[in-house]
N, C-alpha and C positions, 0 to 999 in steps of 0.2 A: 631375533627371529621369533616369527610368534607361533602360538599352535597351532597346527595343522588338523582342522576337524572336518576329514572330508573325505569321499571315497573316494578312492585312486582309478582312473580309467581305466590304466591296464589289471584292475583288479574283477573290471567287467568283461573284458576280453578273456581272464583266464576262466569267470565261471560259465562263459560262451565255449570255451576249446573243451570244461569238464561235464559239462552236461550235454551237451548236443541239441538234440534237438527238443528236448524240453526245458530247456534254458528260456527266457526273453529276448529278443533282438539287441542289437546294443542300443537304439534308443528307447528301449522299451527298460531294459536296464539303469540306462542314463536318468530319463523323468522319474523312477520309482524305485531309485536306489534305498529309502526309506522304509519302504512297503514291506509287509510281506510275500515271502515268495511261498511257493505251492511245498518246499522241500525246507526250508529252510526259518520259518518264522521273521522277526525282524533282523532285519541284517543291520550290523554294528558298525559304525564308523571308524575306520583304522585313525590310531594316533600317529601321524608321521614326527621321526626326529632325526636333524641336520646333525651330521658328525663330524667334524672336521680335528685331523690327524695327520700328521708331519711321519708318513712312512714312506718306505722304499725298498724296495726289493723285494728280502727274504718276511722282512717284518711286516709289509703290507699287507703279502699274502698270511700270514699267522693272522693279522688282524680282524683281514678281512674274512677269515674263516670264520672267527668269533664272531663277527658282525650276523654272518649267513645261518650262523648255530641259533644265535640266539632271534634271530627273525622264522627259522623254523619253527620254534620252542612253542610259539603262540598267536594268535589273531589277532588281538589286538594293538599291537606295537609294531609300523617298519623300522628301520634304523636305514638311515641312507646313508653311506660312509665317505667324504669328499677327500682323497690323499693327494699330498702334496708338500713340496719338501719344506721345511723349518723357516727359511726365510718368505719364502709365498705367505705361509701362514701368519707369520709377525705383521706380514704388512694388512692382509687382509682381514685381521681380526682389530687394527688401528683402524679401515674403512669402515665394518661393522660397526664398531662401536658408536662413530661419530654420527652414521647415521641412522643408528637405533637398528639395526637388521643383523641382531647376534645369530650364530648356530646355535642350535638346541644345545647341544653339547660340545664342548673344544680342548685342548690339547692345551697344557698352559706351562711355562716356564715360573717356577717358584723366584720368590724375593720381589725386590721392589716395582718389577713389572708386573707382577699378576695381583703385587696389592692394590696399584693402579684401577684395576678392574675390579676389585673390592670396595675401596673408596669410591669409587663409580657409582658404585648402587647396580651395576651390570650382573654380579653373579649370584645365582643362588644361595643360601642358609642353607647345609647340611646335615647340621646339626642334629635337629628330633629324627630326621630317616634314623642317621646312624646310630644312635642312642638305641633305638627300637628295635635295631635290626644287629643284635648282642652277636649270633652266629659269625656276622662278617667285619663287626667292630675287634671281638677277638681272634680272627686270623690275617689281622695286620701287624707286622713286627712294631716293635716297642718305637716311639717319637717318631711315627710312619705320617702322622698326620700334623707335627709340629709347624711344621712348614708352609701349611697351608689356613693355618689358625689365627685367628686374630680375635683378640678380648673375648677369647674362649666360646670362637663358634667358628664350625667346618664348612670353610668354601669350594675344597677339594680334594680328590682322592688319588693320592698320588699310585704312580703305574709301575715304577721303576726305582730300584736304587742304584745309580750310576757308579762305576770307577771309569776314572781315565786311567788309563794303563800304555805300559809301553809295550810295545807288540815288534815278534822282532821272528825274520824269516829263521829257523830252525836248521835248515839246508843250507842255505849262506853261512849263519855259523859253524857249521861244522866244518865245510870244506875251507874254510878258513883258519878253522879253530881258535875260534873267540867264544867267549862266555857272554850272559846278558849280563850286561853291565849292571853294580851297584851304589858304583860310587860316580862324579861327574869325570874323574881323571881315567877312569873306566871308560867312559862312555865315549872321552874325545879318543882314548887309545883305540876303539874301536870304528869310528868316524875316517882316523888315518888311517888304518889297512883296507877300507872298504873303500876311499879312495882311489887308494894305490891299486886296486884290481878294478877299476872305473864301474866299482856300484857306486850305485845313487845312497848315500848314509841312512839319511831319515827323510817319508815321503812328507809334506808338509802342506797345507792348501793355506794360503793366505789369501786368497780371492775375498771368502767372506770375514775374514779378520777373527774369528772367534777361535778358531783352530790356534794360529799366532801364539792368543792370548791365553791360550793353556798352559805354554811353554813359558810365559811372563808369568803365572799363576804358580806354576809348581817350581821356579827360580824362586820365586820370591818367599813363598813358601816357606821351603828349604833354607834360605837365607837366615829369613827374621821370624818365623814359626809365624801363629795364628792372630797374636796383637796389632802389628802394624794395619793389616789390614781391617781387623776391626773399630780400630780405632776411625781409619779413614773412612769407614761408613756411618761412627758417633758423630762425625765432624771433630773429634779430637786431633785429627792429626792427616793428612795430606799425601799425595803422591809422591812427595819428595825425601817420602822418609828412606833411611840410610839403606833399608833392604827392598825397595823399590828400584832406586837405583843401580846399586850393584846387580839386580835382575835386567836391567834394561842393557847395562856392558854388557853383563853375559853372555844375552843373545845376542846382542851383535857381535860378541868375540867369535860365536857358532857362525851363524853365518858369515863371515871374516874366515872363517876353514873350511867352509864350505862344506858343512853339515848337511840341507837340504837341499832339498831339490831344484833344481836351475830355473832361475824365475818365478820362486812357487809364491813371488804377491798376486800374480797372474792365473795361481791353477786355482780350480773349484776342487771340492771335496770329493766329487765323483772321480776324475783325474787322480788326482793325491791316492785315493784307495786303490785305484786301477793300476796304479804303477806297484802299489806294494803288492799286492794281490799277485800280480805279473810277473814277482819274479827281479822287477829294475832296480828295488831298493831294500833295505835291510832290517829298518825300523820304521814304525810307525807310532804316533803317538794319538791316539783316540778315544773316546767312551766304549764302555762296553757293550754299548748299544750297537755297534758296528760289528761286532765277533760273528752274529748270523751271515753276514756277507762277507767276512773274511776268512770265513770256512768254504763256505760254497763256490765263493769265487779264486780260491789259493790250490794248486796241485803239489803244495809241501805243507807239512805240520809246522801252523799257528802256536809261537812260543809269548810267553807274558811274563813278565817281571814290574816290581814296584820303578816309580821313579828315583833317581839316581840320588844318594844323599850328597851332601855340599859336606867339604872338610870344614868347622869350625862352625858349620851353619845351626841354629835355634831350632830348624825346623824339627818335627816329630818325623823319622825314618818311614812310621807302615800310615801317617796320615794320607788320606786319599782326595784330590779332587771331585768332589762330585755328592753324592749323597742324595737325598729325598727331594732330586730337583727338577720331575717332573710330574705330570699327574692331569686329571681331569676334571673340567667344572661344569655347570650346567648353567645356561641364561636363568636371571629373572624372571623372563619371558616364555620360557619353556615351560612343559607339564611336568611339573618336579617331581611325581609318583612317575611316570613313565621315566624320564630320563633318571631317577635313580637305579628305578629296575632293571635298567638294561645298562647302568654301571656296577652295579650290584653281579649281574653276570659273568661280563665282560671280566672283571676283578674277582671272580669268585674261584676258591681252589681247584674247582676242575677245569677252567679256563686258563687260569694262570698254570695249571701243571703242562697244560697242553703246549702252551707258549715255548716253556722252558724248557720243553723235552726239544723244541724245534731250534729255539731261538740259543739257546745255555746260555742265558742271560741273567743273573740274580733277580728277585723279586723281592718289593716291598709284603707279598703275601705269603703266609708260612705255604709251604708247598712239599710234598714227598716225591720229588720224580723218581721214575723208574730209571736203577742206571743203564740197565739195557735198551732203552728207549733214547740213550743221550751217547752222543760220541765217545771216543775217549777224551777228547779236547775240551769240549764243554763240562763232562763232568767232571776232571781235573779242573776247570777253571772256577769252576762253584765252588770246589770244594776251598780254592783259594780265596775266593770275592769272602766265601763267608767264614774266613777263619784269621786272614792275614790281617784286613785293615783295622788300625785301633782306634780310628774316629777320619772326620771328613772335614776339609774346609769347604766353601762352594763355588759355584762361578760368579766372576767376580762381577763378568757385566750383566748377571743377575742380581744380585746383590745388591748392586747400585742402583741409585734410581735411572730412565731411560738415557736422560741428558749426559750425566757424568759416564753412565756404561760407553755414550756413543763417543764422547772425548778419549776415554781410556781405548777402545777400540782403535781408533783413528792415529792417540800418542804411541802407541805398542808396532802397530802398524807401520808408523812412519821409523821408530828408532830399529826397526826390523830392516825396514827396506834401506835405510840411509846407514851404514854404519862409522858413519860420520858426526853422524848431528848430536847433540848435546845432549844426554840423555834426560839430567833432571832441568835444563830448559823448557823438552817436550813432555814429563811429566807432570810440570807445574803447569800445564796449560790445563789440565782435570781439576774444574773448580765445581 
């Protein structure tokens, strides 16, 4: 996307509605938008910047208030903000790119997708802003920007520090009297009475596959801890390894008891949330990016627990899915003084407090919210995001590079839907 140096038409009509009739016509505005006017000296060309953001809901509006704060703030900067859900934007930021027409600014998924756009030559050098700009370098939590660094220079500013969590109706359990599960022999004993009274166990959306694959992430996890899977991103070692596996039966032993939701290779995540929300099922398992709408949209108290440990298994009990794995970049192409200023905003403690009073979502920014300003549920759950977890593994089809992420998608997928087929036949196929 390139910059935008130009006055905005409806920036003519609005100084026609505030001046009246000592304003210019609009084509009298139009030819000598340069000039001076009788009130006002030389008029200043607005920087316009494309923003494109993977929100929805509760989070688009928090966003997009930020967007409207910080476009009040000043003259010279718009921000025009494009929302749209997560896959829209994977796909159209793969069209961008090829055809050289980046956003100013975008929404980026960390690991080997967004190093992609690094090696590209597509995204800005961070670097000297942040350097320069010590205020907002030091109210980023510690290894807040590991993730977006390569041979020690900053591509991006990450927005968010994620857990997936397992989220589970409060009201369900009680009139049942079941506990949140913490162990896996837990979780199934819970599965079979929630059955028996025809809730729906756990809501699940496997439509876009990534959902699936949290549930193949934190088996596997739990299994074999953080090695195997590092290894199979050295190229040391492959999807065949022993806790791969045993992750891939797993889920299908779940689905085989009919854990989730009936047909959920067929639901989308809006579905999946709608049903937990609703009331039809009992657990959910999502990021905590979701908890804004599953406050707003839930007429019972939003209960959370870590995931279930495995008897025997390597894994680390309080390790969490998720961590420093999203954030924002700015084009090469863009005005990198404007688009840092107004990430610099956007990310700045009084915006991010704002968020979190709304959203109770942890931040990558130190922040002091008010607890009067925040639920009971959101501030109980901060107070857990930031105390429980002892470290993070990430997502996996981040992690890999696009190709391998889409095979592992597709193998996870399939041994989910088939609980038949051969597990490390379909894992072997992730080369």
């Amino acid at each position: 996307m390139k910059k935008f140096f130009y006055v905005i038409l409806v920036l003519s009509v609005f100084l026609v509605a505030a001046c009246g009739n000592n304003t210019p016509s609009n084509s009298e505005s139009s030819s000598n938008s340069n000039n001076k006017t009788e009130n006002q000296g030389e008029e200043k060309e607005k920087i316009e910047l494309l923003f494109w953001t993977p929100e929805a809901g509760a989070k688009k509006e928090a966003i997009q208030s930020s967007v409207d704060a910080f476009n009040a703030s000043q003259n010279e900067i718009v921000v025009k903000a494009e929302h749209m859900d997560g896959e829209s934007l994977k796909t159209k930021m793969k069209v961008s790119m090829a055809s050289n027409q980046m956003p100013d600014i975008f929404h980026y998924w960390s690991g080997d997708s967004f190093k992609l756009f690094v090696d590209a030559n597509v995204v800005a050098d961070l670097t000297d802003h942040i350097n320069k700009d010590e205020s907002f370098k030091n109210s980023l939590m510690p290894g807040a920007l590991d993730r977006s660094s390569y041979d020690g220079k900053v591509y991006g500013l990450p927005n968010a520090i994620n857990n997936v969590i397992l989220w589970y109706n409060k009201d369900i359990f009680a009139q049942y009297n079941l506990q949140p599960p913490t162990t896996m022999e837990e979780l199934e004993a819970v599965v079979k009475v929630l059955k028996e009274n025809d809730v729906t166990p756990i809501s699940l959306a496997g439509k876009r596959r990534w959902p699936v694959l949290h549930w193949f992430s934190y088996l596997s996890n739990r299994i074999g801890g953080n090695e195997p899977f590092q290894k199979a991103i050295a190229g040391e070692g492959d999807f065949t390894q022993e806790s791969f596996i045993q992750a891939g039966a797993k889920l299908q032993e779940l689905v085989q008891n009919g854990s989730f939701t009936n047909g959920f290779l067929g639901v989308d995540n809006e579905a999946a949330e709608a049903e937990f929300t609703s009331g039809k099922s009992g657990m959910y398992l999502m990021g905590d990016w979701s908890l804004g709408n599953l406050k707003k949209n839930s007429n019972f108290e939003v209960g959370y627990t870590m995931f279930p440990v495995i008897d025997g298994g390597a894994g680390e009990p309080n390790h969490v899915h998720g961590g420093f794995g999203t954030g924002y970049a700015v084009s090469n192409t863009a005005d990198l003084d404007a688009a840092y200023k107004f990430l610099a905003f956007l990310l700045g403690t009084e915006e991010r407090t704002k968020f979190i009073e709304t959203m109770g979502e942890p931040s990558p920014v130190k922040t002091n919210p008010s607890e009067d300003k925040l639920d009971p549920v959101s501030y109980s759950y901060l107070k857990f995001a930031g105390s429980t977890p002892t470290g993070y593994f990430p997502f996996y089809d981040q992690a890999l590079g696009p190709k391998k992420a889409e095979l592992l998608l597709n193998a996870v997928s399939a041994i989910a839907g088939d609980p038949s087929l051969d597990v490390k036949a379909e894992l072997s196929k992730v080369k």
